[in-house]
C-alpha positions in Angstrom: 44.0 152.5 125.3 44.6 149.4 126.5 42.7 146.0 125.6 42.1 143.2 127.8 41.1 139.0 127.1 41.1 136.2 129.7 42.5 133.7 127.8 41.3 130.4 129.2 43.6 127.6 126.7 46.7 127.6 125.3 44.6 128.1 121.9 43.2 130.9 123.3 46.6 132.6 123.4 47.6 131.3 120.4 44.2 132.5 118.5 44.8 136.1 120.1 48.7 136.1 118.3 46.7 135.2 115.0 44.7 138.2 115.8 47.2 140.5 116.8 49.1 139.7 113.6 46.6 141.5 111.6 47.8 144.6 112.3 51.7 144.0 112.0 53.9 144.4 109.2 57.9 144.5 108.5 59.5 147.3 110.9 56.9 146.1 113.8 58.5 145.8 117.2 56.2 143.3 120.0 57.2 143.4 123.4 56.2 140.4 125.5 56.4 141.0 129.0 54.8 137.8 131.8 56.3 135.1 133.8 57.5 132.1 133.4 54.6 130.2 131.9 52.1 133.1 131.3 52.2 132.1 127.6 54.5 134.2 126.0 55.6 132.0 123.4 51.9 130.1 123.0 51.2 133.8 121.7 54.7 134.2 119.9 52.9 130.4 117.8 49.9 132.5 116.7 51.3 135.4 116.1 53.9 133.4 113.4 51.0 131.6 112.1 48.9 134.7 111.8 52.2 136.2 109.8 52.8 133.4 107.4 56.5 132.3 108.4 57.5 128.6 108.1 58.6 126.3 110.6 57.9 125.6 113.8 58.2 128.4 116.3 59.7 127.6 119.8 61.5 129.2 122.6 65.1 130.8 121.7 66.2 130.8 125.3 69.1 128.9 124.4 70.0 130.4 121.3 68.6 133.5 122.1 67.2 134.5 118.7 65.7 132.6 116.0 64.5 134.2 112.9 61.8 132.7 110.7 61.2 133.3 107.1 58.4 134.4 105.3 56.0 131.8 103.9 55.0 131.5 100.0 52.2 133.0 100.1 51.3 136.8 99.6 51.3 138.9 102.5 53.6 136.3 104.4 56.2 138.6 106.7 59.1 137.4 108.2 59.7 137.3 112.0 62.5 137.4 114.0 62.1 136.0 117.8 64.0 136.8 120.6 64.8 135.8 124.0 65.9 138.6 126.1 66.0 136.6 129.4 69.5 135.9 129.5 71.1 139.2 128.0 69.8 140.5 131.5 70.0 143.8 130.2 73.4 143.4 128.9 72.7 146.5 125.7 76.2 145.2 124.4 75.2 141.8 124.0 71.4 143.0 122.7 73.5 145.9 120.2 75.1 142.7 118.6 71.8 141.1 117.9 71.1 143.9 115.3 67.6 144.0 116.0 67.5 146.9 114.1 68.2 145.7 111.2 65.6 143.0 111.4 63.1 145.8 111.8 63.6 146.6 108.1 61.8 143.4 106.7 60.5 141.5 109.4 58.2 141.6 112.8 60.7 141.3 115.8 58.7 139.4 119.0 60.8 140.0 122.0 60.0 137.8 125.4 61.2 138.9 128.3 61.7 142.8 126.1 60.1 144.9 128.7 62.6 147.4 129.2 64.8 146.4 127.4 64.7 147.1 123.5 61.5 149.6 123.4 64.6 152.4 121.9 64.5 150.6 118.9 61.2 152.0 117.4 58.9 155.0 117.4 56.2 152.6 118.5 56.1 148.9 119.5 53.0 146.5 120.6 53.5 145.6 124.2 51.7 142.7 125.9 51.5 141.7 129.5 50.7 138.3 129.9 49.4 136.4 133.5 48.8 133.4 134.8 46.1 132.1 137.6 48.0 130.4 140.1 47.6 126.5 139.7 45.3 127.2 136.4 46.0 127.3 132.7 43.8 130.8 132.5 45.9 133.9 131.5 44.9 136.9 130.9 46.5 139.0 128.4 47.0 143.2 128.0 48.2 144.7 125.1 48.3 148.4 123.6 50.2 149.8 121.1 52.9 152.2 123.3 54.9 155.4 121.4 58.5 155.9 122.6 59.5 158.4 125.2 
């Protein structure tokens, strides 16, 4: 079933990815799905902080993915961020990102995934992000979603 949260800040969004990191582990797949602006990598900050990786998390859109390691501390778990705007659903170009193998020891946070990579696990998280017209509120939907 799916949850809801108006999210009325940018640390709003970012305090719902340090929530929603609770539950993920290596071999998790989260599919962001919202428009330009909705927040997607706002969440994709507190979902990195929630994890434990180092660095400072930004959009890949140029580079299309970044990974981040693991922090020192126990529990840490890598994540692996993508940008799936420009593949424009080229599979090829998404095949040579070996996503996959990411799966196998970190969290993989696709923007723009909807679509896109869901064949790559049994399950992934998927979250629809909004945005109020002229406003910073968004309002966020997520569920946990098995593969056809």
């Amino acid at each position: 079933m799916a949850e809801q949260r108006i999210l009325p800040t940018v640390e709003d969004t970012e305090a719902l990815g340090r929530e929603l990191a609770r539950d993920l582990g290596p071999g998790d797949l989260v599919v962001l799905d919202g428009p330009l602006g909705a927040g997607k990598t706002a969440l994709t900050r507190g979902l990195a902080d929630g994890l434990g990786v180092r660095g400072r998390v930004s959009s890949p859109t140029f580079i299309i993915a970044r990974q981040h390691r693991a922090g020192d501390h126990p529990g840490a778990v890598g994540m692996v961020h993508v940008d799936a705007y420009r593949l424009g659903g080229d599979l090829d170009e998404l095949d040579s990102l070996d996503l996959d193998t990411d799966l196998d020891h970190a969290v993989v946070v696709v923007e723009w995934g909807l679509g896109v990579v869901e064949h790559l696990t049994d399950r992934h998280l998927r979250v629809l992000l909004r945005r109020e017209p002229d406003s910073d509120v968004r309002t966020a939907t997520w569920e946990w979603v098995a593969a056809s």
